[in-house]
Gaussian input, Z-matrix of N, CA and C with variables (Angstrom, degrees):
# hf/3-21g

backbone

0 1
 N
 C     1     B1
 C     2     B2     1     A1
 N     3     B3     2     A2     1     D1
 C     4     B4     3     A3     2     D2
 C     5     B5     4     A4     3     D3
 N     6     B6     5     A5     4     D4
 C     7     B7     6     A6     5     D5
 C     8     B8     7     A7     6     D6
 N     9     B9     8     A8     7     D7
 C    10    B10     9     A9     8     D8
 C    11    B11    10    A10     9     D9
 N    12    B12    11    A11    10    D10
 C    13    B13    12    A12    11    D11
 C    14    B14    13    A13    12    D12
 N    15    B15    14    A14    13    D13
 C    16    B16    15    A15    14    D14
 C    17    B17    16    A16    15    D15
 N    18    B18    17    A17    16    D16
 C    19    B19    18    A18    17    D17
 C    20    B20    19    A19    18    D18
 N    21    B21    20    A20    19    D19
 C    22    B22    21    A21    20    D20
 C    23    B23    22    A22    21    D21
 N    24    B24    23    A23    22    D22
 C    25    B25    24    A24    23    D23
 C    26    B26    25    A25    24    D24
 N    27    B27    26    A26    25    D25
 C    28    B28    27    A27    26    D26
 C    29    B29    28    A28    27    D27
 N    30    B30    29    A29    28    D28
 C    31    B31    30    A30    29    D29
 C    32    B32    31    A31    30    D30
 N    33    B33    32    A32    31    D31
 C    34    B34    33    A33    32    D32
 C    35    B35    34    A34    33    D33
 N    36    B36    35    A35    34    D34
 C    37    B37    36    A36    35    D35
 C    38    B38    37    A37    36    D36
 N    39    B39    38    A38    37    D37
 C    40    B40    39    A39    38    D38
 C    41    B41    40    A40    39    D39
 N    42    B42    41    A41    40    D40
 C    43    B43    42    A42    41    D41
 C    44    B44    43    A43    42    D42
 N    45    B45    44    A44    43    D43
 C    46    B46    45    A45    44    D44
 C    47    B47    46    A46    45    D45
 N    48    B48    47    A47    46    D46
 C    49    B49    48    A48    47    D47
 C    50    B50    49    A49    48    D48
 N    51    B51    50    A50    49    D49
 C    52    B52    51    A51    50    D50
 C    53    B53    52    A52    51    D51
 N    54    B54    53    A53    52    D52
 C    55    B55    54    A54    53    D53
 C    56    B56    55    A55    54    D54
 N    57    B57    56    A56    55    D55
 C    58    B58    57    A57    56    D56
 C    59    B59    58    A58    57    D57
 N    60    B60    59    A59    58    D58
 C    61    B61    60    A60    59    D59
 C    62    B62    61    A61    60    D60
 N    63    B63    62    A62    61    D61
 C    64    B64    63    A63    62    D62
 C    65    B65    64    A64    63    D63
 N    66    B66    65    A65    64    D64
 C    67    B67    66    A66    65    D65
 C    68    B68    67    A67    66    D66
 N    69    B69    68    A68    67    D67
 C    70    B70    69    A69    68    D68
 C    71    B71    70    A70    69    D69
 N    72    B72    71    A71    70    D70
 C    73    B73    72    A72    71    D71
 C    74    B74    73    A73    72    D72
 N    75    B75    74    A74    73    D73
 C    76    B76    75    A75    74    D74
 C    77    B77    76    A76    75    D75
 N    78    B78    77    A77    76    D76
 C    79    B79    78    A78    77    D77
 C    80    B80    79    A79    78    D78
 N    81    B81    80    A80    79    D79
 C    82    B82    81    A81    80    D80
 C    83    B83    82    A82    81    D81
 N    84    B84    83    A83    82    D82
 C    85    B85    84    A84    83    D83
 C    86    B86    85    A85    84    D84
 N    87    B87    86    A86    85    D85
 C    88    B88    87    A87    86    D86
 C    89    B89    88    A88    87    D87
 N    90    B90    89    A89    88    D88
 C    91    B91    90    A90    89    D89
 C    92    B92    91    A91    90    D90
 N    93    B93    92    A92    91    D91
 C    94    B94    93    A93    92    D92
 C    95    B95    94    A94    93    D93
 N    96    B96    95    A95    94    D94
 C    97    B97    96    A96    95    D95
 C    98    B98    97    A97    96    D96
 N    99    B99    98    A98    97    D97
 C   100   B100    99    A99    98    D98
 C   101   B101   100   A100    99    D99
 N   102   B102   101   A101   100   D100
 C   103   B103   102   A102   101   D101
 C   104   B104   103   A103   102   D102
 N   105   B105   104   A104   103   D103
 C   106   B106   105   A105   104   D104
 C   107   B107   106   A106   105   D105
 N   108   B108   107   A107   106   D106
 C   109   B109   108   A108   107   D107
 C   110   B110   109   A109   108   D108
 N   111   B111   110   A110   109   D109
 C   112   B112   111   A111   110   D110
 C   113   B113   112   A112   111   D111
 N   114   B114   113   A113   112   D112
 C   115   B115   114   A114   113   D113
 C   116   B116   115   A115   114   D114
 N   117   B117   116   A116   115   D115
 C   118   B118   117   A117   116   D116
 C   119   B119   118   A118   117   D117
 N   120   B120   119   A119   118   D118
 C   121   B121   120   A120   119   D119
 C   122   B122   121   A121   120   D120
 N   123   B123   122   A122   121   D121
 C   124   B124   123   A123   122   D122
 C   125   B125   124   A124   123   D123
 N   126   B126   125   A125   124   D124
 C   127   B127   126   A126   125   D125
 C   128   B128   127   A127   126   D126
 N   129   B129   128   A128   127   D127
 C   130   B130   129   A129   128   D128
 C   131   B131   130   A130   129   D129
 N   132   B132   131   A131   130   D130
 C   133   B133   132   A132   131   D131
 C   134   B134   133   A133   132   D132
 N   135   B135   134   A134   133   D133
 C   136   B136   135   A135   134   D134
 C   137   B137   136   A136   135   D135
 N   138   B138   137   A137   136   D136
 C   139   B139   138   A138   137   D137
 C   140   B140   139   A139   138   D138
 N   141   B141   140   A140   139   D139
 C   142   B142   141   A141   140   D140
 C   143   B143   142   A142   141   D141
 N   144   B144   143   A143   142   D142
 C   145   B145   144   A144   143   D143
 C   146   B146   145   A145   144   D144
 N   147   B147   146   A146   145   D145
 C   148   B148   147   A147   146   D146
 C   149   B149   148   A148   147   D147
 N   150   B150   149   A149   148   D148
 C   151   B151   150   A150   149   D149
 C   152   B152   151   A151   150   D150
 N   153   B153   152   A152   151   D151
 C   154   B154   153   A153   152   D152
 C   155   B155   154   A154   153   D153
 N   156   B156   155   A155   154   D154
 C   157   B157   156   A156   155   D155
 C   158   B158   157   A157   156   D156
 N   159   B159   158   A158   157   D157
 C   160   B160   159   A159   158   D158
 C   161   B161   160   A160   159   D159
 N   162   B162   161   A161   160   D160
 C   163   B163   162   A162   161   D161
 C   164   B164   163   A163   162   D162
 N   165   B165   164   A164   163   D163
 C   166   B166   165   A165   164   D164
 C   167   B167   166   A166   165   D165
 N   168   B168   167   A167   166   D166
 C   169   B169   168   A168   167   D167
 C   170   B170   169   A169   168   D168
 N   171   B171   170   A170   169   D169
 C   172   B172   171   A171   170   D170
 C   173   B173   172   A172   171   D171
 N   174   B174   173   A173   172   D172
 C   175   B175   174   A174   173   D173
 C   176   B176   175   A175   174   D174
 N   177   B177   176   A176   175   D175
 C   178   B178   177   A177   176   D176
 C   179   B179   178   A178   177   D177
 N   180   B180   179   A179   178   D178
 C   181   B181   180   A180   179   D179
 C   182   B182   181   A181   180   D180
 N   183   B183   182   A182   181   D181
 C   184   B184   183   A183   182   D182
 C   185   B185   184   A184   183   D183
 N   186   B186   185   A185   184   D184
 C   187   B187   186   A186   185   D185
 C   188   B188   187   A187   186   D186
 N   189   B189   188   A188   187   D187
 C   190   B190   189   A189   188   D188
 C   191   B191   190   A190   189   D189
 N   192   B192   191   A191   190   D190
 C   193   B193   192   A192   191   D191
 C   194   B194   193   A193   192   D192
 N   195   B195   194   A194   193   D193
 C   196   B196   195   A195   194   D194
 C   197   B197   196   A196   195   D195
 N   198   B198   197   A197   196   D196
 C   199   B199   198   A198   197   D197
 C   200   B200   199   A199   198   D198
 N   201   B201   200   A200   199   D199
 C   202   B202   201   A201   200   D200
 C   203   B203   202   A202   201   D201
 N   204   B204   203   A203   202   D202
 C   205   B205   204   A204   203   D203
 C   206   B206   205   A205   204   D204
 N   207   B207   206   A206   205   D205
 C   208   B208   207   A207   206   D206
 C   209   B209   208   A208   207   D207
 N   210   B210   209   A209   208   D208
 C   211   B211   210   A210   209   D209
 C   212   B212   211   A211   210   D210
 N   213   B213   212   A212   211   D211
 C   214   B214   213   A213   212   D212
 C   215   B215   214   A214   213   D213
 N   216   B216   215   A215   214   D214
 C   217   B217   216   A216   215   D215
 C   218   B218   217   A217   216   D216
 N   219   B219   218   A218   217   D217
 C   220   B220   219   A219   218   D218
 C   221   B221   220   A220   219   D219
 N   222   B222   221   A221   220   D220
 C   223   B223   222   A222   221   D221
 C   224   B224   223   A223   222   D222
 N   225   B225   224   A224   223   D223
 C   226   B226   225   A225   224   D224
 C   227   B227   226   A226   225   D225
 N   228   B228   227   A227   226   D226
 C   229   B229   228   A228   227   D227
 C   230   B230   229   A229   228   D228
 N   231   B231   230   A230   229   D229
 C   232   B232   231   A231   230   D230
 C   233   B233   232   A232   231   D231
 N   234   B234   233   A233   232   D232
 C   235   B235   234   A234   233   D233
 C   236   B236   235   A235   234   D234
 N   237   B237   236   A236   235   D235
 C   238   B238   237   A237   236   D236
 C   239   B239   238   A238   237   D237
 N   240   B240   239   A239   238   D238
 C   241   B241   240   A240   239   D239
 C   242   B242   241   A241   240   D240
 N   243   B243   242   A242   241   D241
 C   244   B244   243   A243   242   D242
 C   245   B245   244   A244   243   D243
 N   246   B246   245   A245   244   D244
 C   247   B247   246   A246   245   D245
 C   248   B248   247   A247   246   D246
 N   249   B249   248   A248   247   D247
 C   250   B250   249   A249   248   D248
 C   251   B251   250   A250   249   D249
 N   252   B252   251   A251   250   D250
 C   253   B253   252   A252   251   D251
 C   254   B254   253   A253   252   D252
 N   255   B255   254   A254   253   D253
 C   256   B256   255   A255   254   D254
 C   257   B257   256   A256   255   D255

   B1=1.4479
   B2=1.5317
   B3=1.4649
   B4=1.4660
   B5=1.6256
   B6=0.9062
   B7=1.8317
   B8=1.6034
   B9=1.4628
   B10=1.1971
   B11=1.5132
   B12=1.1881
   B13=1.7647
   B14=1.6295
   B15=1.4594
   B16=1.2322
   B17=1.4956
   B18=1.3057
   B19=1.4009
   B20=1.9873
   B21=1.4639
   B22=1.4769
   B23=1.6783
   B24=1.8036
   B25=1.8840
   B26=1.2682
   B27=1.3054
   B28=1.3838
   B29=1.2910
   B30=1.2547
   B31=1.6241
   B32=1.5294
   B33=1.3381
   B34=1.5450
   B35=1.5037
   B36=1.5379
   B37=2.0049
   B38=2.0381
   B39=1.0406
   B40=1.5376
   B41=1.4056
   B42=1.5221
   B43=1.3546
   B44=1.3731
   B45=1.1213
   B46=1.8596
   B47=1.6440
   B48=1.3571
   B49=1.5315
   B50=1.4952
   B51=1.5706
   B52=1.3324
   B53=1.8669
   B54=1.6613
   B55=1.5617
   B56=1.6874
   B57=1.2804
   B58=1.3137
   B59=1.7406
   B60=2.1236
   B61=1.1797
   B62=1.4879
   B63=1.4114
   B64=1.5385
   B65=1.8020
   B66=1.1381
   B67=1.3589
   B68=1.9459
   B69=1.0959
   B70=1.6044
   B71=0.7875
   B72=1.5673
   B73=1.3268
   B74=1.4047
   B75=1.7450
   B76=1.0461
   B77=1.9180
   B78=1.4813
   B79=1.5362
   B80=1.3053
   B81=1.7159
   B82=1.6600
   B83=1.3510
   B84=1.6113
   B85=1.1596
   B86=1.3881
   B87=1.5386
   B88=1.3767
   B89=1.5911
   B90=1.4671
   B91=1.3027
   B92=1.4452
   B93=1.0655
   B94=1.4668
   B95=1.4342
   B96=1.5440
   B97=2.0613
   B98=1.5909
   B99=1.5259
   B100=1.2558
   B101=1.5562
   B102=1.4932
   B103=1.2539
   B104=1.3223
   B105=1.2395
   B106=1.2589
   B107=1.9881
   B108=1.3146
   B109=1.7756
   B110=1.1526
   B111=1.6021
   B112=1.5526
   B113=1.9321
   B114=1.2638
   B115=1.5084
   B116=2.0060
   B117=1.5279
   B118=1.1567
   B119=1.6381
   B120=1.4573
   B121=1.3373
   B122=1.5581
   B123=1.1720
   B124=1.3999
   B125=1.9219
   B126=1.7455
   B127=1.6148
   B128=1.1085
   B129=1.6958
   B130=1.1827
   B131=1.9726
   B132=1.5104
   B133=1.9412
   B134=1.7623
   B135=1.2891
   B136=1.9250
   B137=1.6184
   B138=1.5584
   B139=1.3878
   B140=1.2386
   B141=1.0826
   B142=1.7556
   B143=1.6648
   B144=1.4679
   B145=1.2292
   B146=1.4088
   B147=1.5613
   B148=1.6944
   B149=1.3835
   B150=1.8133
   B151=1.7224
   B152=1.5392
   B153=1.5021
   B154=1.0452
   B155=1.4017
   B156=1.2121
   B157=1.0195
   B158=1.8126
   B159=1.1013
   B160=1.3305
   B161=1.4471
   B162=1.1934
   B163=1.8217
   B164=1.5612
   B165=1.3565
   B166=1.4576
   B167=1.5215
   B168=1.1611
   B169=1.8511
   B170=1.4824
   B171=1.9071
   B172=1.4292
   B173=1.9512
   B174=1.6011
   B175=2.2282
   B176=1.5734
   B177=1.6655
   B178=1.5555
   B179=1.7894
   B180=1.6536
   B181=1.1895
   B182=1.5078
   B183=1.3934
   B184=1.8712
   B185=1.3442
   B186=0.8682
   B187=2.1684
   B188=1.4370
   B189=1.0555
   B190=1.5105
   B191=1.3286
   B192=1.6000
   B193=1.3988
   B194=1.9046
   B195=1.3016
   B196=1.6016
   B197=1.5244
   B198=1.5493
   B199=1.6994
   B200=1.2871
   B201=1.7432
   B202=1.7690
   B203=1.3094
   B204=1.7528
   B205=1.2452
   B206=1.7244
   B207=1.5830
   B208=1.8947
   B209=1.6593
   B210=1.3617
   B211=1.8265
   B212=1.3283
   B213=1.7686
   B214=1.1181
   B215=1.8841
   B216=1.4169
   B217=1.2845
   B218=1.5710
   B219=1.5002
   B220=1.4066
   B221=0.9924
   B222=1.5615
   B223=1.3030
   B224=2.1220
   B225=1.4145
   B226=1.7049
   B227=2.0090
   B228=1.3243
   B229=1.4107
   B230=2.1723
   B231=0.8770
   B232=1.3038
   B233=2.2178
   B234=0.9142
   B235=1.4775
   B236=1.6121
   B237=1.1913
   B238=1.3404
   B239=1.6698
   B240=1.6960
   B241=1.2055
   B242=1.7299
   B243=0.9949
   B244=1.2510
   B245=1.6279
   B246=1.2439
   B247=1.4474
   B248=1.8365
   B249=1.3446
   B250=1.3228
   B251=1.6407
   B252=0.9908
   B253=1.7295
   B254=1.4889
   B255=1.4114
   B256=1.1871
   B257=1.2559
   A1=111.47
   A2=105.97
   A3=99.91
   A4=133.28
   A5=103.34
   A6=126.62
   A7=94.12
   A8=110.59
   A9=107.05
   A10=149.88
   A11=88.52
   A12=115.35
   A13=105.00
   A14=107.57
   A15=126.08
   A16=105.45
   A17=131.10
   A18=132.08
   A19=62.66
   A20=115.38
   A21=110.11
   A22=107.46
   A23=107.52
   A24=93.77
   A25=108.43
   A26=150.47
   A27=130.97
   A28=106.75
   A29=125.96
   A30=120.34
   A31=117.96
   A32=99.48
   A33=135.89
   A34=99.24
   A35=78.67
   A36=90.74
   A37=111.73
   A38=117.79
   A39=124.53
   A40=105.49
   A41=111.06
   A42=138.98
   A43=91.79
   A44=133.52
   A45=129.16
   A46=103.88
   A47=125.04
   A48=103.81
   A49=93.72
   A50=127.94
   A51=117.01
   A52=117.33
   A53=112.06
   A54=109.36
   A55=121.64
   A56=114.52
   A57=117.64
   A58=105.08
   A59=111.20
   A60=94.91
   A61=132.37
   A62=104.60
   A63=100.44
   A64=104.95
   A65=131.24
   A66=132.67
   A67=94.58
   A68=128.15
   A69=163.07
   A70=103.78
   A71=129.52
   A72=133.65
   A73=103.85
   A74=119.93
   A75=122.77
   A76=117.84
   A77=93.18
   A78=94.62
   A79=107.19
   A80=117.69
   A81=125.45
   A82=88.76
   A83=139.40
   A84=123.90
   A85=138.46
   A86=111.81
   A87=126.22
   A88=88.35
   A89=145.11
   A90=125.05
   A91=117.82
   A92=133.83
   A93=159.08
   A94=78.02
   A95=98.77
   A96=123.65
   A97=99.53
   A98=128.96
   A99=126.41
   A100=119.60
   A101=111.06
   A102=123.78
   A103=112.56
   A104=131.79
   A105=132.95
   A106=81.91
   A107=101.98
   A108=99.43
   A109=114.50
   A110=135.72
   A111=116.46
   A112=104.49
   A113=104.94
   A114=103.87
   A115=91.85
   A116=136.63
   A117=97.47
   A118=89.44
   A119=137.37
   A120=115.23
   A121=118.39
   A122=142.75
   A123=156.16
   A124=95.38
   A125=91.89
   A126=102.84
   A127=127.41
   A128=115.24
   A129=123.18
   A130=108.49
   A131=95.55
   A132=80.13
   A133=98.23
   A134=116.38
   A135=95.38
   A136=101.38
   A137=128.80
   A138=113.41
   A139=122.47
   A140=103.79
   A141=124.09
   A142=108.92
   A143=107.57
   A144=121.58
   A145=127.88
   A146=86.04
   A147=110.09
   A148=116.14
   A149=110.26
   A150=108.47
   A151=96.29
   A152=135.37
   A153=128.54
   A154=125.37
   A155=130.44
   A156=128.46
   A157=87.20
   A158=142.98
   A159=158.49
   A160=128.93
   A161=101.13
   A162=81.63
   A163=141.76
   A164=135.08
   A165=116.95
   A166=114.41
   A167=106.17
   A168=101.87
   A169=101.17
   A170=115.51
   A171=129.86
   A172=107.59
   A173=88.71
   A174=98.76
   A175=100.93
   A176=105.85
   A177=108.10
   A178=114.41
   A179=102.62
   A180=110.30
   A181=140.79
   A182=90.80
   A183=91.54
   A184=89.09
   A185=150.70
   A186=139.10
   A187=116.08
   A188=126.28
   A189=127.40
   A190=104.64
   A191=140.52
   A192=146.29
   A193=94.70
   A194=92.24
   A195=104.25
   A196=127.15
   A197=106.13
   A198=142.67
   A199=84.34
   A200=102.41
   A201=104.09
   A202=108.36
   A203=123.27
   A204=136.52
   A205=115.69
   A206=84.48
   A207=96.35
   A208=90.51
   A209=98.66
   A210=92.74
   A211=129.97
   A212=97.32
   A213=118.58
   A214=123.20
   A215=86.50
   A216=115.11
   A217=128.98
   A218=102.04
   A219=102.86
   A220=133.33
   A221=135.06
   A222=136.97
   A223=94.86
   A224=116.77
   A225=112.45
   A226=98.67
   A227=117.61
   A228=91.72
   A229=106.32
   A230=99.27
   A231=96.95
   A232=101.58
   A233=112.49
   A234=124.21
   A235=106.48
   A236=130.71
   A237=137.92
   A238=85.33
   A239=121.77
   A240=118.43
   A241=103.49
   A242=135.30
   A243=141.28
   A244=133.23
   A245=108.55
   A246=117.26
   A247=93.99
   A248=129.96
   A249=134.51
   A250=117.91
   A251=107.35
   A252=114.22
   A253=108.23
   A254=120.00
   A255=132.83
   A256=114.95
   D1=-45.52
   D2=165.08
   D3=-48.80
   D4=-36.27
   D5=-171.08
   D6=-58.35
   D7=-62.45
   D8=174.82
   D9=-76.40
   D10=-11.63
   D11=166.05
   D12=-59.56
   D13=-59.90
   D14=-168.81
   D15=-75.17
   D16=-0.49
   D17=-142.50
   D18=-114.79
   D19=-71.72
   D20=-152.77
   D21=-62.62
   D22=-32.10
   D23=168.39
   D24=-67.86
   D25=7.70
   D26=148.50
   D27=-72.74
   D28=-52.79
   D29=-178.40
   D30=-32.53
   D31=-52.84
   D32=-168.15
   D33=-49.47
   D34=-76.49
   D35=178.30
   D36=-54.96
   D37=-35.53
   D38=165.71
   D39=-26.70
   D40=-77.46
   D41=-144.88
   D42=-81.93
   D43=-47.89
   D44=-152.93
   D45=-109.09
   D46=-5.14
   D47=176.57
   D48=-103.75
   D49=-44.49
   D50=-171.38
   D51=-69.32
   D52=-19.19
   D53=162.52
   D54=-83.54
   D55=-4.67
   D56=-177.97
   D57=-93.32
   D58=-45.21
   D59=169.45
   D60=-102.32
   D61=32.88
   D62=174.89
   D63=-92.02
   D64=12.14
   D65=166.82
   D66=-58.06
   D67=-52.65
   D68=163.00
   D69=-29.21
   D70=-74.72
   D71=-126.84
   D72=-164.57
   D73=162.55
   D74=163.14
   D75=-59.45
   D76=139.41
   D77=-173.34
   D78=-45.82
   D79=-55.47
   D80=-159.42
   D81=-51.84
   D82=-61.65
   D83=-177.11
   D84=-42.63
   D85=-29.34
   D86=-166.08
   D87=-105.43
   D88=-23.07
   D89=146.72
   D90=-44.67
   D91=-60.73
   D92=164.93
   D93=0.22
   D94=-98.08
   D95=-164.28
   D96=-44.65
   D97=-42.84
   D98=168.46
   D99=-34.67
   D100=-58.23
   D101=-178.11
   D102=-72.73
   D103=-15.38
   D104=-147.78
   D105=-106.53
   D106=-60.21
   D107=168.16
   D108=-50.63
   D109=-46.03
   D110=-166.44
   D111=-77.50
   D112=-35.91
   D113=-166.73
   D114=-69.42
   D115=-25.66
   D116=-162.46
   D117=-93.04
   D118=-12.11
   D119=162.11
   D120=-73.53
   D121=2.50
   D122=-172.91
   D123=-80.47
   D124=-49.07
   D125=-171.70
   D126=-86.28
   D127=-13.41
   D128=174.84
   D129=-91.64
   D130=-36.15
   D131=-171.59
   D132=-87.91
   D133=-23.64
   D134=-164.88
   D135=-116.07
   D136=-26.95
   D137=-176.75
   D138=-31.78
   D139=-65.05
   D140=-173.61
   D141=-24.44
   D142=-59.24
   D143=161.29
   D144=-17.03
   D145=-84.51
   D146=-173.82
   D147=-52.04
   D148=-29.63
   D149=-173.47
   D150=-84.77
   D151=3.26
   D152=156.15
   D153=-85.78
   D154=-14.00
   D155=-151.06
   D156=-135.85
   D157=-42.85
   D158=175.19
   D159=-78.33
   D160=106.52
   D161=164.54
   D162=-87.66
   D163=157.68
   D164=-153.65
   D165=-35.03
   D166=-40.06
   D167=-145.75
   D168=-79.74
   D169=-52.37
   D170=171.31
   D171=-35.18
   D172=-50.21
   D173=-178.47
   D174=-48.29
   D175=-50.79
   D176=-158.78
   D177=-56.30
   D178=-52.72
   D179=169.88
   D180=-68.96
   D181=-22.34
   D182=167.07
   D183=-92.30
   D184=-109.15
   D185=-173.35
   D186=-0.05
   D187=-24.77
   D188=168.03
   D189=-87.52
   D190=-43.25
   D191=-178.31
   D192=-55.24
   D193=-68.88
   D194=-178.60
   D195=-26.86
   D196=-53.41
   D197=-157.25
   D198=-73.53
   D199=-71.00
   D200=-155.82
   D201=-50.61
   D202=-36.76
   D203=-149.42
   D204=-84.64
   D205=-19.64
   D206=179.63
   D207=-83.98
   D208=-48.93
   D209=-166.39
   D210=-46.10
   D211=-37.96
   D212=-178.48
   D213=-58.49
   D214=-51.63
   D215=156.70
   D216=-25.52
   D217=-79.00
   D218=158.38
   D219=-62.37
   D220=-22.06
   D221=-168.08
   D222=-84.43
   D223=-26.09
   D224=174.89
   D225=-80.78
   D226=-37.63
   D227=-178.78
   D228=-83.13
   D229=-24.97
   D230=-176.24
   D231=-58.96
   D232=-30.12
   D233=-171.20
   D234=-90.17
   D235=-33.99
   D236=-149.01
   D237=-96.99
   D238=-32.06
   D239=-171.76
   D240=-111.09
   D241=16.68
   D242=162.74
   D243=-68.18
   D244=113.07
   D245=-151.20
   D246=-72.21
   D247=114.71
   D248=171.28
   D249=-87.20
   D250=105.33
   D251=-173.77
   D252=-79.58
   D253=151.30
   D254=-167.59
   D255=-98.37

């Protein structure tokens, strides 16, 4: 239950730090810090876990399925709700 809690505050964090600071900055950049926030709460509440229960390579590939899949994620609601100027 945790995995997935934490799975959707990455989404969360995806979608709302890189549309709040691209007023700032280029989006790809403010994805950057996005990712950089969801992966170090990703690593602080569930890693611990997984290197118990996981071994490197099995962790790497389900965490890459996961990662890409949140990112991905946010980057279709972040777009679907994006105000397009004329």
């Amino acid at each position: 239950m945790i995995n997935a809690a934490v799975w959707l505050a990455m989404v969360i964090i995806l979608v709302v730090i890189p549309d709040t600071l691209e007023k700032w900055m280029p989006l790809t950049i403010a994805r950057v810090l996005g990712w950089a926030v969801a992966c170090g709460i990703w690593v602080v509440a569930v890693e611990g876990e997984w290197q118990r229960r996981l071994g490197p390579f099995s962790r790497f590939l389900v965490q890459v399925v996961l990662w890409v899949g949140a990112a991905t994620t946010a980057m279709w609601i972040s777009d679907q709700f994006r105000v397009t100027g004329f």
